[in-house]
N, C-alpha and C positions, 0 to 999 in steps of 0.2 A: 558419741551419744546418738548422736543421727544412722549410723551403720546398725547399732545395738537394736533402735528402735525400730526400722526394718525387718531386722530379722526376728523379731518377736511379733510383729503382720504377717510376715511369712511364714512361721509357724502354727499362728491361728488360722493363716489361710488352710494350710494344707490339714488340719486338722479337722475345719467345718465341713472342705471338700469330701474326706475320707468318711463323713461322719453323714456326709447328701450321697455320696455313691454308694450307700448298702442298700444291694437288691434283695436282698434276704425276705423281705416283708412284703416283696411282692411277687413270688413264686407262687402258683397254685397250690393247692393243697394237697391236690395225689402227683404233682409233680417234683422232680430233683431237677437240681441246676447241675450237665455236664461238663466236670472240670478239668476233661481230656483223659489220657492214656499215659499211663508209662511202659516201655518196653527193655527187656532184658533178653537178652541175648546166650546163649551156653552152648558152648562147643567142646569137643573132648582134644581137637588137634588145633593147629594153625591154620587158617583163612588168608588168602594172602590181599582180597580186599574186601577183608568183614564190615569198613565202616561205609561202602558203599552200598553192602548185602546190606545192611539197618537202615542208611536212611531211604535204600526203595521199598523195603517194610515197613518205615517209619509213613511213607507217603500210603498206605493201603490203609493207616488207623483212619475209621470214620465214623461220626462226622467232625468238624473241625472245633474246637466250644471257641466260645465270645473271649478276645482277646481283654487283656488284661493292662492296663497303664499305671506303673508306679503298684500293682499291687490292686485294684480297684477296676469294677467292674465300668469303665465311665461313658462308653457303649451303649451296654445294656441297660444301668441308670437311664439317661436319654431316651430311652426307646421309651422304658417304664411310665417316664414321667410325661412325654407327648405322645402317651395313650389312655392318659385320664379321661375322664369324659370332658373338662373342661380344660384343656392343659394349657389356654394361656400361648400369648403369642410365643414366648422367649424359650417354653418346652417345646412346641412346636419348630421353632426354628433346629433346638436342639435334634432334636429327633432325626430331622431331615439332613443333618450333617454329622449328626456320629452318633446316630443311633445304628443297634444292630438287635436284627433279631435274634431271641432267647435260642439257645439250643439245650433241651430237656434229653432227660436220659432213656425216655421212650421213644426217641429217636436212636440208638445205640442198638445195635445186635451184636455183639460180644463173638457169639457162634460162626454168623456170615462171617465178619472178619478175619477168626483163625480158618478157616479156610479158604481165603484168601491168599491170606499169610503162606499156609502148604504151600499151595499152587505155585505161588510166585517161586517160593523153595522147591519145588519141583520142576519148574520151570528152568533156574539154575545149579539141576545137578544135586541137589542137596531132599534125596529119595527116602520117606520115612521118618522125617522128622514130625519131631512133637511139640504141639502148644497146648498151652492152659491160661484162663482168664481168671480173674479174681475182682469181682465186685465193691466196693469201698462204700457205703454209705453213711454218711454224718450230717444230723441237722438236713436241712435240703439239701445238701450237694452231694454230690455221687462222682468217682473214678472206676475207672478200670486199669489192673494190672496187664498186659500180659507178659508170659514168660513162653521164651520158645529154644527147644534143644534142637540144634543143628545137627544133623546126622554127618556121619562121614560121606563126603563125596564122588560120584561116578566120573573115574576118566579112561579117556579114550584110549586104546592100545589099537587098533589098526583101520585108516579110511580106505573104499573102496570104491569106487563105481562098478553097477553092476552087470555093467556090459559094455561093448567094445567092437563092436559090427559096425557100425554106419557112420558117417563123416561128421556127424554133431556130435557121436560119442568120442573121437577123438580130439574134436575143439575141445569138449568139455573136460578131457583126462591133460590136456595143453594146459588149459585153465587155472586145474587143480594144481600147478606147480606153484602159484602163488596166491593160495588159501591159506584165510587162516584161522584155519582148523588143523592143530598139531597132535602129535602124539603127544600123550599125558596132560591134554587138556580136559579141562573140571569140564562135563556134559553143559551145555549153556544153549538153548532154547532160542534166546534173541541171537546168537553167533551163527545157529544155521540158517537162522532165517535174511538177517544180513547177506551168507554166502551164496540163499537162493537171488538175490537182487542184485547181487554181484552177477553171477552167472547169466541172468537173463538180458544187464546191459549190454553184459561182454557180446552175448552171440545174436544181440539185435546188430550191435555195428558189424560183427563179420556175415552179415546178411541175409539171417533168419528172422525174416520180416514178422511173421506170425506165432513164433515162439512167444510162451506164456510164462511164467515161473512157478503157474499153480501144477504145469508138468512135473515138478521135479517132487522126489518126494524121499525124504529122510528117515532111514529106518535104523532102530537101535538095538542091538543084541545084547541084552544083560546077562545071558546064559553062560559065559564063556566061563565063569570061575564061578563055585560054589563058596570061596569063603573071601576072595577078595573083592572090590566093588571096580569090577570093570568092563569095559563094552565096546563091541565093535562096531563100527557105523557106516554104512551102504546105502550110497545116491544110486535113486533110480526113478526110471519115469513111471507115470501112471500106466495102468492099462488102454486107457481110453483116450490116449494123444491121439489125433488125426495125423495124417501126415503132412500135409500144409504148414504144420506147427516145429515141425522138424525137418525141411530141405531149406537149403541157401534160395535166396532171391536175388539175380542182377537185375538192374535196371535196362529195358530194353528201349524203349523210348523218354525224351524228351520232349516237352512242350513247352514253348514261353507264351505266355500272353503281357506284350510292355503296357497296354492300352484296353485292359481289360473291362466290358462292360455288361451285364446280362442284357444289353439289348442289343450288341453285335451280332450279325447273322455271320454265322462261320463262312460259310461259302463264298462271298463277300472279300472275304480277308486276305493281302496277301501272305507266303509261306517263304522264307530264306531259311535253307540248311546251313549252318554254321558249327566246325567244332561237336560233329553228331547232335547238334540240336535243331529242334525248327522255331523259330522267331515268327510269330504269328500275330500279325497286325495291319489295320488298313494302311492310313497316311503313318510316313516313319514318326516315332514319338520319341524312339528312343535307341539310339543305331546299335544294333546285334552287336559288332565287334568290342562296341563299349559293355555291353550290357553283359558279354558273356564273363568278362571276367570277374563277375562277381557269384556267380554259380558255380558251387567245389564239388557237386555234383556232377558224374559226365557217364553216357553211357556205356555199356559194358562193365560197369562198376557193380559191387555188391551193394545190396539197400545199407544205408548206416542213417541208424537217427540222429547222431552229432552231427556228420556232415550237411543234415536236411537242417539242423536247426541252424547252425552256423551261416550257410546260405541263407535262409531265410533273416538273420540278422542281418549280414551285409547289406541285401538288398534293402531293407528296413533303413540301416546305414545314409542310405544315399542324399533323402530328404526329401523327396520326390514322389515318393508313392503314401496315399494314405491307408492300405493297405494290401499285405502279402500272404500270399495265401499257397501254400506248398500240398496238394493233393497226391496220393498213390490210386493208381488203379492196378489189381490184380489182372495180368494176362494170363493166356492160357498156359497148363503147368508142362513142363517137359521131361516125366519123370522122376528122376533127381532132384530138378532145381527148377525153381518157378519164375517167372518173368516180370515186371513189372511198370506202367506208364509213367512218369511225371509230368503232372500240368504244375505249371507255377502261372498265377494268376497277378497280377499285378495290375493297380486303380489308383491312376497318378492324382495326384492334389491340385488345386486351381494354379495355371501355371506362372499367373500376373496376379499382384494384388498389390492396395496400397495402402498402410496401414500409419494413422496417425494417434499420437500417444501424450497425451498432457500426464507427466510425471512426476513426482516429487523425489530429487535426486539428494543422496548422501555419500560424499565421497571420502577414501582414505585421508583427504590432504585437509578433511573436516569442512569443508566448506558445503554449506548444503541450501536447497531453494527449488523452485519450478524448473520445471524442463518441457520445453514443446519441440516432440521428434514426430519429421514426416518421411515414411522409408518406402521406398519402392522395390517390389522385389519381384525378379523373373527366374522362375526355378525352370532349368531343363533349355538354356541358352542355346547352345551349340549342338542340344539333343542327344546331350552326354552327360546330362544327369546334374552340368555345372547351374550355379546359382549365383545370380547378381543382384546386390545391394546397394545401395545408396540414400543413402540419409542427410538427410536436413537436421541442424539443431539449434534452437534457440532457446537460451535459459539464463537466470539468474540467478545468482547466487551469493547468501553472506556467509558468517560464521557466526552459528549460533554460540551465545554466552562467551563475548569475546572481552566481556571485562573494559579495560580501560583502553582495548586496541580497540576501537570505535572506526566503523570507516571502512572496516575489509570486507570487499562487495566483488563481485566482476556481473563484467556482462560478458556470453560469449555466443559465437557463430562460429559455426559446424558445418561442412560437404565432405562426405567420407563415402566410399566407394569400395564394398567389398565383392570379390569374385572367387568364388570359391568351387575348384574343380574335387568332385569326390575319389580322386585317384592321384597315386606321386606322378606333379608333372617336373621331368628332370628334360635335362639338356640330350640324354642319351635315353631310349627306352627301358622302362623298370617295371618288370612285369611281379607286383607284389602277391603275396598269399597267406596275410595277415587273416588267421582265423575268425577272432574274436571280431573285430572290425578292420573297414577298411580305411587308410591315412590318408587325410582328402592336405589338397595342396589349397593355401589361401593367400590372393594378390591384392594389397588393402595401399591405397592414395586416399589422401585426405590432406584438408586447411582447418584452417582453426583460427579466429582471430579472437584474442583477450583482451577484454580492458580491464584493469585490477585497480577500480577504486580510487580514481583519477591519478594512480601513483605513476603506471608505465599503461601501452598498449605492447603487445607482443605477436605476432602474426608468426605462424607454422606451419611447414607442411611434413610432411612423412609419406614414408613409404615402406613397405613391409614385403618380406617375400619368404613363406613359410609353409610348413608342416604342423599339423597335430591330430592324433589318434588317440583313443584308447585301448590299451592294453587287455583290459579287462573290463567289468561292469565297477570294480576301486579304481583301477590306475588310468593317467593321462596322462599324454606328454603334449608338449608342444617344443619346437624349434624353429626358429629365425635364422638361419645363415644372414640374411640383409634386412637388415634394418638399419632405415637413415630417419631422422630428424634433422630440419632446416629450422633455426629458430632467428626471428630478426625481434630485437628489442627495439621500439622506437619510440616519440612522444615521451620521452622521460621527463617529470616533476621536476622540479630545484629539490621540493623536497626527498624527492627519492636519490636523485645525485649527491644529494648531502647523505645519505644512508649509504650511497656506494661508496661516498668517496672516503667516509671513516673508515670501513672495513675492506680491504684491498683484496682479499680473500671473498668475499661475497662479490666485487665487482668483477674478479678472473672468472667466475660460475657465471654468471651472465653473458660472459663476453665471448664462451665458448658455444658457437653460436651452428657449430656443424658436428650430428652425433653420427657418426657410425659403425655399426659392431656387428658381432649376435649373440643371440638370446637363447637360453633354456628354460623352459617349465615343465617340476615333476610333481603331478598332485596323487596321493594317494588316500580316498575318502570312503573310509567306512563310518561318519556321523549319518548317514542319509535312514539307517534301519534303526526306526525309532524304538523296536522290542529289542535289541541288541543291548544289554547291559554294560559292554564295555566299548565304548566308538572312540576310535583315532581317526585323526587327519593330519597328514606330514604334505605340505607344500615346500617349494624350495625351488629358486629361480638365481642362475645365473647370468650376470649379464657383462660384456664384453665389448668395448666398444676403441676404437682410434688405433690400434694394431696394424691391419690393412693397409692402414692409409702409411701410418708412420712407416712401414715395410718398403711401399711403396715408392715414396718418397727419398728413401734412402736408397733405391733400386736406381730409381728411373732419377733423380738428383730434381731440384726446386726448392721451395723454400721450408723448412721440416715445421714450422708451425702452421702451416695453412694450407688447406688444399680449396685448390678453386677460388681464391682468394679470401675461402671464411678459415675463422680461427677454428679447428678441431677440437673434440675433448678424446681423453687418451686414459683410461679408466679399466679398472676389474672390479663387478661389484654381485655380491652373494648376499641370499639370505634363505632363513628357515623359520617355518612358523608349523611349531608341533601342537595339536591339541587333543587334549582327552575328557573324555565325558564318563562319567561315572553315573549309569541312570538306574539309583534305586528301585525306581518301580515307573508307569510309563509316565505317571506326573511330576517325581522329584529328580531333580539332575545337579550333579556337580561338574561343571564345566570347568575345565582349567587349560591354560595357553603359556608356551613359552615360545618367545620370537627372539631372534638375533641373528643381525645384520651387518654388515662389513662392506665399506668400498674404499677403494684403494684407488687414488690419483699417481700417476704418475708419468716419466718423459714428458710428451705435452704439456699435461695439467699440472696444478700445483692444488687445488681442489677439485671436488666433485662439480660438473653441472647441477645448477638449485634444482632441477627438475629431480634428482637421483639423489638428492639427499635424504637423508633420515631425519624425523624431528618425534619427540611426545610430550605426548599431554592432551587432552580433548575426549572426544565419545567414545572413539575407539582405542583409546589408549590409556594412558594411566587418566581415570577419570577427576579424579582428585584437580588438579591442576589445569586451568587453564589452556586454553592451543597454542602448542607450543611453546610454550614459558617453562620447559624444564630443559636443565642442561645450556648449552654443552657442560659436561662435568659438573664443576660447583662454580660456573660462572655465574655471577648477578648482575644482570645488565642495570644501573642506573634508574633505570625507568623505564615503566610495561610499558611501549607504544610502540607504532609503526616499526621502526626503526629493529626494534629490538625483535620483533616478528619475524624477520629475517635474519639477525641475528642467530636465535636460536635452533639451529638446524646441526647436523653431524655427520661425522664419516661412520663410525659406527651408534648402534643400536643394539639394545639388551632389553627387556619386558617381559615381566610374567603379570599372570593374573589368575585367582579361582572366583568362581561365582558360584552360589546355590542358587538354584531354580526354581519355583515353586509355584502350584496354583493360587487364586486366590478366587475368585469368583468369576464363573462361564467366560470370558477372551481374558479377562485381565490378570497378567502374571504379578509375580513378586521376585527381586533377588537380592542377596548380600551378595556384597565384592569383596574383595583387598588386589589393589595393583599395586608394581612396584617397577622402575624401569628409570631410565637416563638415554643419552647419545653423548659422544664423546667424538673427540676429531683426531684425524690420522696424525695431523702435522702442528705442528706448535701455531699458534696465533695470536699474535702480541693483540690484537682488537680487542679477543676472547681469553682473560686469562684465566686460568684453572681448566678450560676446554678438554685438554691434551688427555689419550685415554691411557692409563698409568696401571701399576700391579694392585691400585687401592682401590679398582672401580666398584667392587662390592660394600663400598664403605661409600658411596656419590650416589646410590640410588634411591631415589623419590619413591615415598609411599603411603601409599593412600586407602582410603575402605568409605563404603555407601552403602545405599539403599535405592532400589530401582523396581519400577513400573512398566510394564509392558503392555499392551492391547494387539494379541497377535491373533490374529484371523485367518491364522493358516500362512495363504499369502500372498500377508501385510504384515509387518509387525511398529508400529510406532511406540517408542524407547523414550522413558524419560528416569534419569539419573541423579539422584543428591550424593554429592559423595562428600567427605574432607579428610585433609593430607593428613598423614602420622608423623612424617621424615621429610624432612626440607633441604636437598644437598647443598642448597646457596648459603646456607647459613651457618658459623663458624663449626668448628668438627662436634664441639664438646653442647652444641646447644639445637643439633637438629633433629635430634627425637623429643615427641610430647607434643599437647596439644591441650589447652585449657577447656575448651569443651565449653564453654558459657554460652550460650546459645540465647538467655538473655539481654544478651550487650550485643547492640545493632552492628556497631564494630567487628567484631567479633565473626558476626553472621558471613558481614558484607566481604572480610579479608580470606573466610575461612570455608564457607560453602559453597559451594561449586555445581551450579544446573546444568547440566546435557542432556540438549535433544537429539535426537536418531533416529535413524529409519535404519530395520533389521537388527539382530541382535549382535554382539561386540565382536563374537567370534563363537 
């Protein structure tokens, strides 16, 4: 009864709505409402891509008329109604958010249009074709038909250039080997104009500095047959090319400036030839033998803009200069071939500074709060461009919406020290020639002391010795050959010894107390181009750890679980987190993520280090559920507390999630979710029963759906989440889908709704 009577409000609704959206009665008098265009098409043969031919026809009908919702003008209703003379806050408001203005039909030229229409058909080959419009008027509204016949199209039977004398005419006939412009291609307008931009990049880089592409100029023979439709096609230059525009240019000199300033008096400065360049600078800032090998420019070379632009990245690259600046100067010509200067300008940044940061941190492991970081940095050390960091940290930190784990807090202190040289430093010299950028080498020490909530303190140090670049302005890599972690647990709770001593499995993850491996990171991010309708991002890190040592050990003989008298961990651990964004238009987005994770204990270990395990549930995970309260598999710990917080972690990991995105008013987003995800463990665990990750695990995964708020300010973004579960894996097989939904019953609220706060969005 209650369903029935609904749906007869919601047909009164849509019925009053249909019956306030008729704009009919407020149309001018000498005017029509424009109800768009239809287009027909007619050809006498086959097209081989006619529905592209239509919809760049289709994009020439103008103007565009007032779209339509359900059938109903509700738009231009709005506009109509908050432009009475007294329209009232609520028309007003309307107006301002989805009103649109009228488009009448003496805005319409029928005529302009078809030939339009030619032109773009003549433009693609398709010479002599026919349109006609046909007018439709009824009551105020007004269409227009058109109908257009396609003629049969012009193609090509022979390319030529039209000459063959001078040295750019045989770059350009080189060229032509891989054009594509074929025999029996349909004439196409935008194809030669492409092959002039092709041609002009091509013979910028082989050294024709001054080459233009308004030189070249395409000419068409339609005369060759009187009854078939074909034509012969001849590149040739203008008459009025200068010559400048047509010889090669090497580069005869180089110029560096590492310390460049307009208030340097040149004469002043000294001058080091280096590698045919001169290195021109008072006090050294920056030593030539370093600096040169970021310049792929060298002289005796032909001019190429890739290599000027590439160069100029690298040096950009470095970190060091606030700006790079790559000038040509024309020397005098010799001939043939012209000459050329290179200044490269360069204007370092302040080389000390010290930069204090009071921040609000959010991290993976969900724990979030203040942070006060003081960093000291000295760019251009060793006057190689390297750069020193070191930071201070002091913060706190709880878990926001931790339910009935009450109590998880840390405090921590931070000294981390990074050095980071902009070039591979290896044990042997490696002279690289990374185009795109150049691979800086990073030497990072660091302590850390934890206290987590009067449960343990835990004091760390590390140590890193690595590589990372980018490939690309998508791809990044990074690699760790050495990576250590020293971890010492100490000041342990009774309470927390009683939490280890249950789970004999979570007390071996503690007790392995020395990591060392290496690491890989592959990020590859095209989310960052906010007008790209389709954005991916694939990260993926493998990491590797206790190998070495165990080799080692077995090499050189000792004791095979300890090196240096700490316990090792002995580990293979992988993950992937793919995601894709679906962006409507530049305000609506469908974001969606799939992650899945894997570590594998073995030899040494019997589990993972806690640091390297997987857990979900929380802001950034399946949000429905509580931190870390799902999983392992369909285990149900007794009781949400401390205890079970630790508990709940795994060797593997699986999660997906889609989210809609949307505006809602000037910062403040909106979005629907649904998550769905688990962890599961490699190895049986009588603590954790049901853990173990099995061929059922599609049938163990937790899911959940919400509703989320955002205030993103560019960049800031603070995140807030209602979500509640659909799918409960801890609960018997036959009763973990459903959700009563009473939202009434405090009960209900308290077991079932789920608040996350955040900083940044989920993914």
């Amino acid at each position: 009864m209650k369903i029935r009577n609904i749906y007869i409000v919601f047909l009164i609704f849509l019925n009053s709505l249909f019956i306030g959206c008729s704009v009919k009665k407020y149309i001018p008098e000498d005017e029509f409402l424009y109800e768009g265009a239809e287009l027909k098409l007619e050809t006498k043969e086959r097209v081989s891509d006619l529905k592209a031919i239509e919809s760049e026809v289709e994009g020439l009908i103008r103007p565009i008329p007032n779209k339509k919702i359900l059938g109903m003008y509700v738009g231009l209703w709005a506009h109509y109604k908050g432009s009475k003379e007294k329209p009232g806050f609520i028309n007003r408001f309307l107006k301002k958010k989805l009103g649109q203005e009228p488009v009448y039909f003496s805005a319409v030229d029928p005529q302009r249009t078809e030939e339009l229409i030619l032109n773009r058909l003549e433009n693609r080959g398709f010479f002599y074709s026919v349109t006609n419009s046909d007018v439709t008027r009824k009551e105020k509204f007004a269409k227009v038909d058109y109908t257009v016949k396609i003629s049969a199209p012009y193609t090509l039977v022979n390319f030529k250039i039209d000459r063959d004398s001078l040295e750019i005419d045989k770059q350009i006939i080189a060229l032509l080997e891989d054009t594509q412009i074929k025999e029996g291609m349909r004439f196409d307008l935008a194809t030669l104009q492409e092959e002039r931009l092709r041609l002009d990049g091509a013979l910028k880089n082989k050294g024709y500095y001054n080459f233009n592409q308004d030189y070249l100029v395409f000419e068409a023979d339609t005369n060759i047959s009187d009854t078939l439709r074909k034509f012969d096609l001849f590149l040739r230059f203008k008459k009025s090319v200068p010559t400048s525009g047509i010889i090669p240019y090497k580069i005869d000199r180089i110029k560096v400036f590492p310390n460049y300033s307009i208030d340097d008096e040149r004469e002043k400065l000294d001058t080091v030839f280096l590698e045919g360049k001169e290195f021109i600078q008072g006090k050294v800032v920056f030593k030539p033998a370093l600096l040169d090998e970021y310049i792929l420019i060298d002289s005796a070379d032909y001019f190429s803009p890739e290599k000027s632009r590439l160069t100029s990245n690298r040096l950009s690259s470095i970190g060091n200069y606030r700006f790079v600046n790559l000038r040509y100067t024309e020397l005098e010509n010799r001939g043939d071939q012209g000459s050329l200067e290179a200044s490269i300008y360069l204007s370092p940044q302040t080389k000390r500074s010290v930069r204090v940061e009071l921040q609000a941190v959010s991290k993976s492991n969900n724990f979030a709060g203040p942070a006060l970081n003081v960093t000291y940095r000295n760019r251009n050390l060793f006057l190689g461009g390297e750069s020193l960091n070191i930071t201070g940290k002091f913060g706190y930190e709880t878990q926001i919406s931790s339910g009935e784990r009450a109590g998880l807090n840390s405090i921590e202190l931070g000294l981390k020290a990074d050095l980071i040289y902009p070039r591979v430093v290896f044990f042997i010299p490696i002279k690289e020639r990374f185009s795109y950028s150049v691979p800086k080498t990073k030497i990072s020490l660091g302590t850390e002391y934890l206290s987590r909530g009067g449960l343990y303190k835990l004091n760390t140090f590390s140590g890193n010795y690595g590589y990372f670049w980018n490939a690309n302005r998508f791809v990044y890599h990074e690699i760790n050959p050495i990576s250590i972690n020293v971890v010492n647990l100490s000041r342990t709770s009774d309470e927390f010894e009683e939490i280890l001593n249950k789970n004999p499995f979570l007390r071996s993850s503690f007790d392995q107390q020395f990591i060392a491996g290496i690491n890989y990171t592959f990020n590859y991010n095209k989310l960052s181009d906010k007008f790209r309708t389709h954005g991916i991002f694939v990260a993926s890190t493998v990491d590797l750890a206790g190998n070495g040592i165990n080799l080692a050990n077995r090499v050189f003989g000792g004791d095979p679980n300890t090196f240096l008298g700490l316990r090792y961990a002995q580990y293979s651990r992988g993950d992937v987190d793919f995601r894709y964004y679906l962006r409507m238009n530049q305000k609506h987005t469908i974001a969606t993520r799939l992650f899945g994770g894997v570590g594998i204990p073995y030899g040494n270990s019997n589990s993972l280090p806690f640091v390297k395990q997987f857990f979900s549930g929380g802001p950034n995970s399946v949000r429905a559920f509580r931190i870390r309260s799902i999983g392992p598999g369909t285990y149900r710990p007794e009781e949400f507390n401390l205890g079970s917080f630790f508990d709940q972690a795994g060797d593997i990991r699986l999660e997906g999630n889609i989210e809609y995105r949307f505006p809602i008013v000037s910062i403040l987003k909106g979005a629907f979710f649904m998550d769905a995800g688990n962890v599961w463990l490699m190895n049986e665990n009588e603590a954790l029963p049901g853990g173990k990750f099995t061929s059922k695990w599609w049938n163990e995964l937790a899911v959940g759906t919400g509703f989320g708020l955002r205030f993103d300010i560019e960049f800031f973004v603070i995140r807030f989440d209602l979500a509640t579960p659909l799918r409960v894996p801890s609960l018997p097989e036959n009763e973990r889908w459903g959700n009563s939904f009473d939202f009434r019953d405090r009960n209900w609220r308290r077991e079932n709704l789920v608040f996350n706060f955040a900083i940044g969005y989920p993914f």
